[in-house]
C-alpha positions in Angstrom: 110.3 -2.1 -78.1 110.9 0.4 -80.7 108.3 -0.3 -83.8 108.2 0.0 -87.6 105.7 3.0 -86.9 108.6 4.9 -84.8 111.5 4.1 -87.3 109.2 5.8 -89.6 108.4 8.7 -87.7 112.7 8.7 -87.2 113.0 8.6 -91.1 110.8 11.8 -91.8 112.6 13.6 -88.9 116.1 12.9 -89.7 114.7 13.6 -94.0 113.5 17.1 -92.6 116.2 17.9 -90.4 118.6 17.4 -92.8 116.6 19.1 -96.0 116.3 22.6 -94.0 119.8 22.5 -92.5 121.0 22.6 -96.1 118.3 25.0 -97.3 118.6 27.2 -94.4 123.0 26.9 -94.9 121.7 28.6 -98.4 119.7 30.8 -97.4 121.4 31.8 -94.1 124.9 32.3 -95.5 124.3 35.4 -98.1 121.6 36.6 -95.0 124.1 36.4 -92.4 126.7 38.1 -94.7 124.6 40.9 -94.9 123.6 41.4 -91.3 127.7 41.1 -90.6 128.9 44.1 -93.1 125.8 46.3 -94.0 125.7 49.6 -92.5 121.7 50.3 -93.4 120.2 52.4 -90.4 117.3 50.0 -90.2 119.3 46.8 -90.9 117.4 46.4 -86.9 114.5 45.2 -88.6 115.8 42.5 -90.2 118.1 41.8 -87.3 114.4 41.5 -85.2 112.4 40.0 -87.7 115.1 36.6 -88.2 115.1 36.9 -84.0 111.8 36.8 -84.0 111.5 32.5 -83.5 113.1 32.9 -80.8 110.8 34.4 -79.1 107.6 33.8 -80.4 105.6 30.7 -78.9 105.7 27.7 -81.7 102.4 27.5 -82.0 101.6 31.2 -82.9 104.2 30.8 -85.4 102.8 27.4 -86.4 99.1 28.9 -86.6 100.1 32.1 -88.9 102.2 29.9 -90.8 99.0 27.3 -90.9 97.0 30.3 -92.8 99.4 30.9 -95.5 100.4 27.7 -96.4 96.6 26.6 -96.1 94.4 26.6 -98.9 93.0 30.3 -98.3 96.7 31.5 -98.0 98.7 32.9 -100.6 101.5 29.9 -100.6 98.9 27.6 -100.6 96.6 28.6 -103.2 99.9 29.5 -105.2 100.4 25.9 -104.8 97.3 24.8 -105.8 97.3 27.1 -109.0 100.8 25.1 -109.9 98.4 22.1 -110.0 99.3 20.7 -106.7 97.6 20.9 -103.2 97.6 23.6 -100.8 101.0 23.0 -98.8 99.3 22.9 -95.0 99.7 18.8 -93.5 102.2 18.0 -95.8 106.0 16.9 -95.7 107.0 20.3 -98.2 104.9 22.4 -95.6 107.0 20.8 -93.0 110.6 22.2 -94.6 108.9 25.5 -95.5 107.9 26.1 -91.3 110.9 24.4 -90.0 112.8 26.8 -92.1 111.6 29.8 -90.8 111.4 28.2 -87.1 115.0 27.5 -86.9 116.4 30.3 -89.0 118.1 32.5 -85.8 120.0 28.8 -85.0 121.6 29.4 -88.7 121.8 32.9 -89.4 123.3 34.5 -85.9 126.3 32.3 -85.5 127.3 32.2 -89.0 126.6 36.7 -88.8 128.8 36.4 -85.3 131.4 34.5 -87.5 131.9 36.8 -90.1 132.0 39.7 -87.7 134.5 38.1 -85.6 136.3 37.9 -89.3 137.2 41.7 -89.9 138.4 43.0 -92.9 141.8 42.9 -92.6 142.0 39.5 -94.7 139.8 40.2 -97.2 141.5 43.5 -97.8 144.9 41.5 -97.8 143.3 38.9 -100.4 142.1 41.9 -102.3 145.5 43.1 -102.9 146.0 40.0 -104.7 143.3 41.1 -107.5 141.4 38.4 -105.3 137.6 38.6 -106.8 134.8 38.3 -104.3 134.2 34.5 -104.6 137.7 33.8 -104.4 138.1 35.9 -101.1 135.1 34.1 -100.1 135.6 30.5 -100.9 139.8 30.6 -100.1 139.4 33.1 -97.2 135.8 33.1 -95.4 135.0 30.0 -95.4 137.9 28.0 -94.2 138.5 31.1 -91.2 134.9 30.5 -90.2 134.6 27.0 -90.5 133.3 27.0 -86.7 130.9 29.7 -87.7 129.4 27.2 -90.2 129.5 23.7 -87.9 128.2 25.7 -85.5 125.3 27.0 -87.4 124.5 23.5 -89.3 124.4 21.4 -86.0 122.5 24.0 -84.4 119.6 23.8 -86.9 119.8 20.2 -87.5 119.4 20.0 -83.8 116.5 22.3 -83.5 114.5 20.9 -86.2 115.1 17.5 -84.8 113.4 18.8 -81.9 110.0 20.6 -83.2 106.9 20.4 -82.0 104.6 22.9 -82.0 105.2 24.2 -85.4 105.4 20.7 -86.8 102.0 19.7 -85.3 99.9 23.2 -86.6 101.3 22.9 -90.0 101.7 19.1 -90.4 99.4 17.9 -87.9 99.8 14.1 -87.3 100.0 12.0 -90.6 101.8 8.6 -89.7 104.1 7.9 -92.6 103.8 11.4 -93.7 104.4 14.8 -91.5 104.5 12.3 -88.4 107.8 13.2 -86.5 109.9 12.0 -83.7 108.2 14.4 -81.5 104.7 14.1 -82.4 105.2 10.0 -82.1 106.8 10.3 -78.3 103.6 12.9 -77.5 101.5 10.4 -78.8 102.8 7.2 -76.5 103.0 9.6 -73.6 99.2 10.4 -74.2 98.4 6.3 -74.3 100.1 6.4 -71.1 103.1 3.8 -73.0 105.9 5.2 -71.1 108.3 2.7 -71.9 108.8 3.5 -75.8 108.5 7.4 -75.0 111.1 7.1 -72.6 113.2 5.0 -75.8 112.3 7.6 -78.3 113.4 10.4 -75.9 116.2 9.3 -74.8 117.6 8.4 -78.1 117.0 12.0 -79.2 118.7 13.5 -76.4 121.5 11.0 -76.4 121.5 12.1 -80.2 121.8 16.0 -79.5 124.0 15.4 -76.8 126.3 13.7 -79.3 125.9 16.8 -81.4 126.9 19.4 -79.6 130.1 17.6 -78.5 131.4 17.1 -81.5 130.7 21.4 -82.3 132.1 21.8 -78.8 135.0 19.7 -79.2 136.0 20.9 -82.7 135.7 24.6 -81.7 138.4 23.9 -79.0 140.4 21.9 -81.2 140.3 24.8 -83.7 141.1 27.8 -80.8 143.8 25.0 -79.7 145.6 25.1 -83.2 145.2 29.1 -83.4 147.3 29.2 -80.0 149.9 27.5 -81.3 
């Protein structure tokens, strides 16, 4: 049922899903830090610019993200002056525009977190001639562990799950910026409903899976703080 072609496209989604949860954990975390403790009057804008996928439909996003990593656009001819090709239709294009489309999955539950934090340990850890990293790494991370499962399985689970964005800036290179998506659009427009309905339902049974092991190890966690 299920053919070399689709375990391919599987690869590349599960590669890229994977590559921009841990680039967007990066990222995210000193981003989401910010959002959670600065007091800037017009921290707003960021607030609404990282929102802003959300919102916006996956192909606008996937076009104005289409000019700039094309050849005309400044991250593609940038790319092309580093001796390489312009970034549009290919698997580094792909990271770069599933980054930015799943950033709010990353970035507002790991700002919520932190919020949720206070500063009562970190002022108790401070007392302690704690440095920053240190209160970080031995106090923020292990009391907002949730914050970060949360976050990662979120935008693993939303790349998984691109389309639009994947097919402007990638288009539909088998073996290359083909996806899970993009294959299970292309049986349902041959009219082969039987390996779409394979493909689809092993992604959902896969994100299904996903968020109940963040659901079930947030109420494990609120369990063991009620004891």
């Amino acid at each position: 049922m299920v053919q070399t072609a689709d375990w391919v496209a599987l690869g590349i989604t599960l590669k890229l899903a994977a590559i921009t949860t841990l680039i967007l954990l990066i990222v995210g975390t000193p981003l989401a830090w910010w959002l959670a403790r600065s007091r800037w009057r017009f921290r707003f804008l960021v607030e609404a610019m990282v929102a802003l996928p959300l919102v916006l439909p996956p192909t606008v996003l996937g076009f104005y993200l289409l000019l700039l990593l094309g050849p005309s656009g400044p991250l593609g001819q940038l790319a092309q002056w580093f001796g390489g090709h312009s970034l549009a239709f290919t698997f580094t294009g792909l990271v770069i525009g599933s980054v930015v489309y799943s950033l709010p999955f990353v970035v507002q539950p790991l700002t919520s977190a932190f919020q949720s934090l206070g500063t009562r340990p970190l002022e108790v850890a401070a007392t302690l001639r704690a440095g920053f990293w240190d209160r970080f790494v031995s106090v923020v991370v292990p009391l907002t562990r949730s914050g970060f499962l949360t976050a990662a399985v979120l935008g693993f689970a939303h790349t998984l799950g691109e389309f639009g964005v994947v097919l402007m800036i990638g288009g539909n290179i088998p073996g290359e910026t083909q996806v899970l998506s993009i294959a299970i659009y292309d049986h349902v427009e041959s009219l082969d409903y039987d390996r779409a309905h394979v493909l689809s339902g092993g992604l959902l049974l896969l994100s299904f899976v996903l968020l109940l092991a963040v659901y079930g190890f947030n109420r494990h966690l609120s369990l063991v703080r009620t004891r």
